[in-house]
C-alpha positions in Angstrom: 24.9 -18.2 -17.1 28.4 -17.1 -16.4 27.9 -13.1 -17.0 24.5 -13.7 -15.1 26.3 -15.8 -12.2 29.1 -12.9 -12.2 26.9 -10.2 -11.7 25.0 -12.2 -8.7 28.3 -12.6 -6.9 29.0 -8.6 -7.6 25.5 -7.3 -6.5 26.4 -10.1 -3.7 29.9 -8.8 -2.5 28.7 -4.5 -3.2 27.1 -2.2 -0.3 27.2 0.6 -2.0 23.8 1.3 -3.6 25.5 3.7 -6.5 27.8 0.8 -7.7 24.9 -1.6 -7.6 23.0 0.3 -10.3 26.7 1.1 -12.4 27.1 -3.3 -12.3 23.5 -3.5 -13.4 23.9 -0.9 -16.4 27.0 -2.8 -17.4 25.5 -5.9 -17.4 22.0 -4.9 -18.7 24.1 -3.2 -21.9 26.8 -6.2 -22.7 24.4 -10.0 -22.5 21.9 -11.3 -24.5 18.8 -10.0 -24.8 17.3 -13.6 -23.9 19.2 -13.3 -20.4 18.6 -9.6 -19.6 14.8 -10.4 -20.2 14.7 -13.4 -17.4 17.8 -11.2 -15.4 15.6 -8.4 -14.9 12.6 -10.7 -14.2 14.4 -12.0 -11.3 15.9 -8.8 -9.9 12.2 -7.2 -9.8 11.5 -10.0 -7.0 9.8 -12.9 -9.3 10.4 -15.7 -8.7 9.5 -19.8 -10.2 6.8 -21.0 -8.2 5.9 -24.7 -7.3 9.4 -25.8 -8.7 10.3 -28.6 -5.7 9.6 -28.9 -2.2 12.7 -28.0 0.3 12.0 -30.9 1.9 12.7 -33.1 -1.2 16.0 -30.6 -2.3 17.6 -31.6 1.0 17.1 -35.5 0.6 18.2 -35.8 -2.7 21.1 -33.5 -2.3 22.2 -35.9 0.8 22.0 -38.9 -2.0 24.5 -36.4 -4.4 26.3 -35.1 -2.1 27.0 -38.5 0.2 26.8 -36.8 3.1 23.6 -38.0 5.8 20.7 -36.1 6.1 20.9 -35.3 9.6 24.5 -33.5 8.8 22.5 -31.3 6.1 19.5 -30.6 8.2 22.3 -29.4 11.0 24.3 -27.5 8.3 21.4 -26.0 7.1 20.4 -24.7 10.3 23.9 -23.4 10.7 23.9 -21.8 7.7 20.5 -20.3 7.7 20.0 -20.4 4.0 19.1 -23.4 1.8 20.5 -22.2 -1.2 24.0 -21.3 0.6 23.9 -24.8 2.3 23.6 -26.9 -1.1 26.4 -24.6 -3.0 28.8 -25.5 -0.3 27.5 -29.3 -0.5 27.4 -29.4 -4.2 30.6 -30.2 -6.2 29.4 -28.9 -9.6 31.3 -29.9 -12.7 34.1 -27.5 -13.5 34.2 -29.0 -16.9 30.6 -28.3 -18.1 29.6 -26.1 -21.0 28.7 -22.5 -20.5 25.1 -22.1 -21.2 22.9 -19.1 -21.2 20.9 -18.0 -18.5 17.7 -18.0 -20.5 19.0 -22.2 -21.4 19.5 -22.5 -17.9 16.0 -21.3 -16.7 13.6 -22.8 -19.7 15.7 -26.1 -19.9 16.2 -26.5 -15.9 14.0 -24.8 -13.8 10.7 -24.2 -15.8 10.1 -27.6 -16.6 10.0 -28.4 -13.0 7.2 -27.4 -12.1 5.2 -29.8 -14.2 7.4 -32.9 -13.4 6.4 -35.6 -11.2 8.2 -36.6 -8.2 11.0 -38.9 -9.5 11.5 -36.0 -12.3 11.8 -33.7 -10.1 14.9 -35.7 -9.1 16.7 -36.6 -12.1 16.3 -33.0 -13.4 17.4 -31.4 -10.4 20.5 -33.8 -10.4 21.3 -33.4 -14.3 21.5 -29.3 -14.0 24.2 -30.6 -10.6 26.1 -32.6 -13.2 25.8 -29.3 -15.9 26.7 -26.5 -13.7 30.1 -25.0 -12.9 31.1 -24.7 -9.1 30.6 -20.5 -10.0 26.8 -21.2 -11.4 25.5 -23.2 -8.6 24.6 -20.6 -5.7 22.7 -18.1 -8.5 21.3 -21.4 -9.6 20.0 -22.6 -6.0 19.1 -18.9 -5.3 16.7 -19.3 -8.7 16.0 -23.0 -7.1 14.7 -22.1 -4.0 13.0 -18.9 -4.5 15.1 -16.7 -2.4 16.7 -14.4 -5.0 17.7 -11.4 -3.1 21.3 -9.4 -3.4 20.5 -5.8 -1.9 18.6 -4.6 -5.0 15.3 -2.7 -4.7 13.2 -2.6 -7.5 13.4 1.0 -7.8 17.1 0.9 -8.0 16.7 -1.7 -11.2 14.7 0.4 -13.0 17.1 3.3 -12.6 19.9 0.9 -14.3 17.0 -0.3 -17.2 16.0 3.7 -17.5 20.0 4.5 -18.2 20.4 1.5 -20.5 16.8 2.3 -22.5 16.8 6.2 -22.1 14.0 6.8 -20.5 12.1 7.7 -17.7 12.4 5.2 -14.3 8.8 5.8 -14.0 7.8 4.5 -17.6 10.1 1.1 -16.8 8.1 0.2 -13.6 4.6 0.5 -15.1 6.1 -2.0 -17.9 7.1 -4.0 -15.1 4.1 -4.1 -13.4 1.4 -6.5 -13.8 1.9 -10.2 -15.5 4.9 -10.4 -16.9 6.5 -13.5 -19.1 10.0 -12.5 -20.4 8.8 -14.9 -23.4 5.7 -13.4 -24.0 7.2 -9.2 -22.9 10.6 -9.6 -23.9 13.8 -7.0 -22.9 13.1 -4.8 -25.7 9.6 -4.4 -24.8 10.2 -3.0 -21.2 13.1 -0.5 -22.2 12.4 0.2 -25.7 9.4 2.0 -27.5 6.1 2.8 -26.0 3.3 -0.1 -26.6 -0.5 -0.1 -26.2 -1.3 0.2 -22.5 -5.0 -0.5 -23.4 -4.2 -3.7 -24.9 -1.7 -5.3 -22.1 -4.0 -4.0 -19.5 -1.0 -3.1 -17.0 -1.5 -1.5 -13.8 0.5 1.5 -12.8 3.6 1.9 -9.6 1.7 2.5 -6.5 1.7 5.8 -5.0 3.0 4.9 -1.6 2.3 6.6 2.1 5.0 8.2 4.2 4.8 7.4 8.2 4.2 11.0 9.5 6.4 11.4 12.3 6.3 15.0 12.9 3.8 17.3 14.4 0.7 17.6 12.0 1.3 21.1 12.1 5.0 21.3 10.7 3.9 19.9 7.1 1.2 22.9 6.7 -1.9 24.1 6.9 -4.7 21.4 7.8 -7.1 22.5 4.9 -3.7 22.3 2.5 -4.5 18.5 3.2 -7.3 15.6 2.1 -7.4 13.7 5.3 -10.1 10.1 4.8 -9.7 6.6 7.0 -7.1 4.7 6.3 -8.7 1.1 5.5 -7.5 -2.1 6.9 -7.7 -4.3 3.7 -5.8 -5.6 0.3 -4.8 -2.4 -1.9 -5.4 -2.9 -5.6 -5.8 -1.3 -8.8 -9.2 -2.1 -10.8 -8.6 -1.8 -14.6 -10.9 -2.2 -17.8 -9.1 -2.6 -21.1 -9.7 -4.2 -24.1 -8.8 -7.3 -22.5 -11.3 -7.2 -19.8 -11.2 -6.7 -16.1 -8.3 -7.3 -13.8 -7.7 -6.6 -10.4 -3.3 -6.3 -9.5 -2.2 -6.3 -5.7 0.4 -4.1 -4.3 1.7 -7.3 -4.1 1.9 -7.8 -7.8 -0.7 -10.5 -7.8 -3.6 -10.4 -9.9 -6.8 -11.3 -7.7 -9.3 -11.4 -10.0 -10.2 -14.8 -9.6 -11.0 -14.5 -6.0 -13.1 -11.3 -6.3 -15.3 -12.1 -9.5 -17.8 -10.1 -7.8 -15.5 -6.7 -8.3 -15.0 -7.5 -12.2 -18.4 -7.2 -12.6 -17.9 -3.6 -12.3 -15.2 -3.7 -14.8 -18.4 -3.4 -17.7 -19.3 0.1 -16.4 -15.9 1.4 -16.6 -14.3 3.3 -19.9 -12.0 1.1 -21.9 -8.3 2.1 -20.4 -9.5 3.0 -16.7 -7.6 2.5 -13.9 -9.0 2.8 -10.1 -6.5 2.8 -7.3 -8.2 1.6 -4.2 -8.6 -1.0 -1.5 -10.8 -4.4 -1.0 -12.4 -4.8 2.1 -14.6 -7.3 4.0 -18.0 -5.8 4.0 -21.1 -7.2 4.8 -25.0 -5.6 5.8 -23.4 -4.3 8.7 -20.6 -2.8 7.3 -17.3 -2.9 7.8 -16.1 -6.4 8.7 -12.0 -7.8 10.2 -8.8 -8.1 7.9 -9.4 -11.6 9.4 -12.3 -12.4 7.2 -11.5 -11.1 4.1 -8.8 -13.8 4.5 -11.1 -16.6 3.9 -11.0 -15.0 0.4 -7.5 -14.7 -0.4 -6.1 -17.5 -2.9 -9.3 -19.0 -3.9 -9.6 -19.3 -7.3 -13.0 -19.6 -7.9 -14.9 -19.0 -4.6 -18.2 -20.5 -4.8 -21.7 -19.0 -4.3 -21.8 -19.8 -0.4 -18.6 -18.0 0.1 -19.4 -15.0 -1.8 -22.4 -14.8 0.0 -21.0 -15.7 3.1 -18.1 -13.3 3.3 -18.8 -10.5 0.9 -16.4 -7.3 0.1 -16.4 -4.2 -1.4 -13.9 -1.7 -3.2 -13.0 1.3 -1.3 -12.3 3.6 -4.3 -9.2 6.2 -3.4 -7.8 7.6 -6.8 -8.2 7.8 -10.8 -5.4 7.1 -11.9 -6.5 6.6 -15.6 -9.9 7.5 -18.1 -10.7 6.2 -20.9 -7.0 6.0 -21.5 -6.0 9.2 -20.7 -3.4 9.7 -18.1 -4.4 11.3 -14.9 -1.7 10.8 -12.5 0.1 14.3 -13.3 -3.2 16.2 -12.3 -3.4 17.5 -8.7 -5.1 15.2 -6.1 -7.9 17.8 -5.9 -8.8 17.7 -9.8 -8.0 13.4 -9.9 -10.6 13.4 -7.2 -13.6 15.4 -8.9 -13.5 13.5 -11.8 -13.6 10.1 -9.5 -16.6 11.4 -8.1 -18.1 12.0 -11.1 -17.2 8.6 -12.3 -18.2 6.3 -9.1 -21.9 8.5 -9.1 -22.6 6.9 -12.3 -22.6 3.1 -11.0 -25.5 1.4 -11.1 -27.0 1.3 -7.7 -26.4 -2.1 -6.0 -22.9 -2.6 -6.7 -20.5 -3.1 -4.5 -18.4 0.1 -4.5 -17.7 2.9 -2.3 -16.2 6.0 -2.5 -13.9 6.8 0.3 -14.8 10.3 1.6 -13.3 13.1 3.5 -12.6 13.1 6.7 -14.0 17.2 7.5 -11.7 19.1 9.9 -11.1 22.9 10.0 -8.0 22.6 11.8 -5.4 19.8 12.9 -7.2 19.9 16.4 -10.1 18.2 15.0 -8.3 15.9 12.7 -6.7 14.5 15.9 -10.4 13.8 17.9 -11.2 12.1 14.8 -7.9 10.3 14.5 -8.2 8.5 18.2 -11.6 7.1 17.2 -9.9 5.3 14.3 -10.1 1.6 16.2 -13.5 2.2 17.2 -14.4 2.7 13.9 -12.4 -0.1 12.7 -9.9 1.7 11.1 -6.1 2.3 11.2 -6.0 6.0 11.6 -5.5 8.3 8.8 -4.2 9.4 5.1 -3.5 12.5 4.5 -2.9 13.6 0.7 -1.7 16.8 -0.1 -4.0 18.5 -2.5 -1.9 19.3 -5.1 -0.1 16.0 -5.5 0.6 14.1 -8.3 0.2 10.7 -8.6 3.6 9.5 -7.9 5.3 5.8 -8.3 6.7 4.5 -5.0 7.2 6.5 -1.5 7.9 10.6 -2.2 8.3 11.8 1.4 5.9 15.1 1.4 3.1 14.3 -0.8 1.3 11.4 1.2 1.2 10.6 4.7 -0.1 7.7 6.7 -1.3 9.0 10.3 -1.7 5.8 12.0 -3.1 5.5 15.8 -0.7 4.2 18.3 -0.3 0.6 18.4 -1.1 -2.2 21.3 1.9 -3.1 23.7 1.8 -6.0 25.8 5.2 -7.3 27.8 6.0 -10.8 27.1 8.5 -13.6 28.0 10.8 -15.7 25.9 10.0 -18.9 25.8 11.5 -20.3 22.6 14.0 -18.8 20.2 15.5 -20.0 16.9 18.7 -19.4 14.7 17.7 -16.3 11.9 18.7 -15.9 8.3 21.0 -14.5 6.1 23.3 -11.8 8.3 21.7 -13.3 12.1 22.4 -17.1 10.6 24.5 -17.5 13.4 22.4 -16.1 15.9 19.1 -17.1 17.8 17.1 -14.0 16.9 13.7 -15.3 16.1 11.7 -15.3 19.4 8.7 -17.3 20.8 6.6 -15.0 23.2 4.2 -16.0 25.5 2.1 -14.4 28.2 0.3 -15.9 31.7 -3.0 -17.2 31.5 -5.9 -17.7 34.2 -4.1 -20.2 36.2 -0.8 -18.3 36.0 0.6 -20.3 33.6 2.6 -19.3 30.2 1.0 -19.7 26.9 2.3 -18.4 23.7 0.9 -15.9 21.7 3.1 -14.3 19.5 6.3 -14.9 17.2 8.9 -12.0 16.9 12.1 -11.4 15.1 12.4 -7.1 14.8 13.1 -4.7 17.0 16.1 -5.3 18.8 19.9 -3.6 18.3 22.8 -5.6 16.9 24.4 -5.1 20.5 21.1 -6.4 22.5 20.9 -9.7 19.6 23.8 -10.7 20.8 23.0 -10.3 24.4 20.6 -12.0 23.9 21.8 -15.0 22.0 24.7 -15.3 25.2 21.3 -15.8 27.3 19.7 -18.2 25.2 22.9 -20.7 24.6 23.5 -21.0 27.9 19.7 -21.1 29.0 18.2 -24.1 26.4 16.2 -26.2 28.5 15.0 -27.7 25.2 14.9 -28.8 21.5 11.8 -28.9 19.0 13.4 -28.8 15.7 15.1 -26.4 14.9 13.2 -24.3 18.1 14.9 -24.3 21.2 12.8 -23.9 24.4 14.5 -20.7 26.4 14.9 -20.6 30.5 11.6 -17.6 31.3 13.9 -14.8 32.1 13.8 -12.4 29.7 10.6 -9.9 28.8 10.0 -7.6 26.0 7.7 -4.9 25.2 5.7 -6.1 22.4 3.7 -3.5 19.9 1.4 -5.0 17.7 -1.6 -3.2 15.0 -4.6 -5.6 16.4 -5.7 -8.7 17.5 -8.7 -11.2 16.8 -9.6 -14.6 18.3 -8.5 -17.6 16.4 -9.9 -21.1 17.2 -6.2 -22.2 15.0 -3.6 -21.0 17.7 -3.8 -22.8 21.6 -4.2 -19.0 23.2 -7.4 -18.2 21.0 -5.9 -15.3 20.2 -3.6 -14.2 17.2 -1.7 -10.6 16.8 -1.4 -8.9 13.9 2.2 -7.7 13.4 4.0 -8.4 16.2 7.4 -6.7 16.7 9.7 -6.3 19.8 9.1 -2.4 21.3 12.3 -2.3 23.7 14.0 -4.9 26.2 12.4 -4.7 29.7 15.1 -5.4 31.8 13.6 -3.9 34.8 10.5 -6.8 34.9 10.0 -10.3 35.9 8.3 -13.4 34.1 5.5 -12.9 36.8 4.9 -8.9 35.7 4.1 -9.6 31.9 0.8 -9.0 30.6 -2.3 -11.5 31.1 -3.9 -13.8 28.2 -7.5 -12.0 29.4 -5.6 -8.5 28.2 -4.8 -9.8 24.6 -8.5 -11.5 24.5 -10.5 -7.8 25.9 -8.1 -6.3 22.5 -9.8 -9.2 20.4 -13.1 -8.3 21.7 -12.8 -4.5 20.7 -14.4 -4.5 17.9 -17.4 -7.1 18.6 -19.6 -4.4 19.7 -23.4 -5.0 18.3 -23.9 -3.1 14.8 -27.0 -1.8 14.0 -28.5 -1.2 10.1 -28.8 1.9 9.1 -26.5 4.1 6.6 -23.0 2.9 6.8 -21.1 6.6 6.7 -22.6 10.0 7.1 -22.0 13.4 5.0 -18.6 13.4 6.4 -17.3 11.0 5.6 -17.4 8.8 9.0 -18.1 4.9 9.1 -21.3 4.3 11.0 -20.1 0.7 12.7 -22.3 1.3 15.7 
């Protein structure tokens, strides 16, 4: 644990991302094999799930500790970090015998997860008793779930490329998909190539650029494949010898909750990949973000549900066929052979194949572009034709061309200390707009958006404004208003407005209105109501690619 606890503190103390990757090489090339597996497990963003409940961590480190619990829970707040607050509670024993970071994790951690309550406990407080003062925060860190020391995963697959000698590119698609340093040990992710077929592993998502320029400035428009750009859960769709599999963005596998797409799985060549996106899609067409939701997390979704809230898999990009490579072919030629592929479905099935959006000339793309939310859509992608398939965000190949988002002004009503760097400050806000009767009602939670300078402002006006305490909430004098953007909203019988907003996030400071001038609860609700227009059957998309919603 000690090289391992070392290199957290470094990572932890560095802002320089060039020295970042130089401490990772070092490390990566001097420990254990057994540690660098599980090291570079956590750095990639994994982390133990289900291992205690924070709740439970605070009470029994009040027990260890001696201190109450009401001095934690007010530390904790303080501090903004659990895993911060127990290291500086925590006495550790100086004395203890190093042990390994793989020991620490299999011995200490893992087993928690199948314990019972009272286990929980007495494991939890014999790693306290076997852990130096030095091993505790990494350990917490590892605890809690919240493992983060400024290192993207792209910049720790540049350190694993240096140490293993090859290409970044070939160490995230080893990376990717489910991965047990036990079972796809360190040697296996920098060392020779293995059978893709056989570990059915997904590939790096190619990732969308915001265009902010003028359409015109990155080329001609017919230089450019422009289609909708979908509101759902981006996935890969592979067929191996293993079987089917469907891996998230979010490097989930999702399988379980769309059996209904693995189905198609069968009619796909052994060692196929399909880039793509799940949406909620019933006889009318397309359906909400909101009720593809009801899907998410279910492991085994029973015939009501399936029927009830169907979906369907947008299909974007091959990526792989029949286990041939296709990502270093042009967009244009990756795209023929989709085509080609997607045709030969059975009919019935639900798969689509995302079309082009026709325009001769960025004039046109932009009418089509503005009808995006009446189509149900967020705007468009734009994919150069003679792309590659590239891993992560390469500024110039792909662009996401989305349509302006909502604003709305709202009051603060409630605000509550951050984390990490705003610890010490109250930078997480509680909006709320007027309703019928004139009175405030909240809508909307926000904690982006403003400038060190105006946090701090702002934090001066909420200390000396509390007018009360919920937790770790405190209820905020009216005064101040922002400008609020948000990508949608939908009614929701779970929040008091009936209304929730989908990625709220503060716009600029509106110092120049009152509480009385901010935007009306009937507003947010006409927004919700947007898309509830009547459907009617028919085809769902003409030759052009266009959605038929209405």
């Amino acid at each position: 644990m000690q090289g391992f606890s070392e290199l957290f503190h470094d990572l932890d103390g560095m802002t320089k991302t060039g020295d970042r990757i130089d401490r990772m090489i070092a490390y990566f090339k001097s420990a254990d094999p057994e540690d660098t597996g599980w090291a570079s497990w956590f750095l990639a963003g994994n982390r133990i799930k289900g291992a205690v409940r924070t709740g439970d961590l605070r009470q029994w480190a009040s027990v260890q500790s001696g201190w109450p619990l009401w001095l934690i829970e007010e530390s904790y707040e303080r501090v903004g970090d659990l895993a911060e607050t127990l290291s500086l509670l925590i006495v550790g024993n100086s004395e203890a015998k190093p042990l390994s970071l793989a020991e620490v994790v299999e011995q200490m951690l893992l087993p928690l997860v199948s314990a019972d309550g009272m286990e929980k406990a007495d494991r939890v407080r014999q790693a306290w008793e076997h852990l130096r003062p030095m091993d505790l925060l990494p350990f917490h860190k590892l605890l809690t779930g919240g493992f983060r020391v400024g290192v993207s995963k792209g910049n720790l697959c540049k350190a694993l490329a240096e140490v293993g000698g090859v290409q970044p590119a070939v160490i995230a698609q080893r990376m990717s998909g489910e991965w047990d340093p036990r079972t796809r040990p360190f040697s296996k992710i920098i060392g020779e190539p293995f059978n893709q077929d056989s570990t059915c592993l997904p590939f790096p998502f190619c990732l969308a650029s915001p265009l902010q320029v003028e359409p015109a400035e990155i080329g001609q428009a017919d230089q450019w494949w422009a289609e909708w750009k979908w509101d759902g859960i981006r996935c890969q769709l592979l067929n191996s010898e293993q079987g089917g599999m469907i891996w998230t963005r979010g490097d989930e596998s999702a399988g379980e909750s769309f059996p209904e797409l693995l189905d198609l799985c069968p009619h796909l060549p052994s060692g196929t990949i399909l880039d793509g996106e799940i949406l909620a899609w019933g006889a009318e067409g397309l359906r909400s973000f909101s009720r593809l939701q009801k899907r998410l997390g279910r492991k085994a979704p029973g015939p009501s549900l399936l029927k009830k809230e169907p979906v369907r898999f947008m299909a974007y990009d091959l990526l792989r066929l029949g286990g041939e490579d296709l990502r270093a072919l042009p967009f244009a030629k990756r795209r023929k052979k989709l085509e080609e592929l997607i045709r030969a479905f059975p009919d019935g099935f639900p798969v689509e194949l995302s079309l082009r959006v026709e325009g001769k000339s960025w004039e046109d793309l932009t009418r089509m572009r503005e009808e995006s939310r009446d189509r149900g859509v967020e705007g468009l992608m734009l994919k150069r034709l003679d792309s590659v398939y590239s891993s992560g965000r390469v500024k110039g190949d792909w662009y996401k061309w989305k349509v302006d988002p909502f604003v709305a002004d709202m009051v603060v009503v409630g605000a509550q200390m951050g984390h990490g760097k705003r610890s010490n400050l109250y930078s997480d806000y509680t909006l709320a707009v007027l309703d019928a009767h004139g009175e405030l009602v909240t809508v909307a939670k926000a904690y982006s958006g403003l400038s060190d300078e105006e946090l701090k402002e702002v934090d001066r006006f909420v200390r000396k404004n509390i007018t009360g305490k919920f937790g770790p909430v405190r209820s905020v004098k009216p005064e101040i208003v922002f400008e609020v953007a948000f990508e949608g909203a939908r009614a929701s019988g779970r929040h008091k407005s009936g209304v929730a907003l989908r990625f709220p996030r503060i716009q600029s400071w509106r110092k120049d209105k009152t509480p009385a001038e901010v935007d009306t609860l009937d507003n947010l609700l006409g927004y919700a109501r947007m898309g509830e227009a009547k459907r009617g059957d028919g085809p769902r998309m003409d030759d052009a690619g266009n959605l038929l919603l209405f």
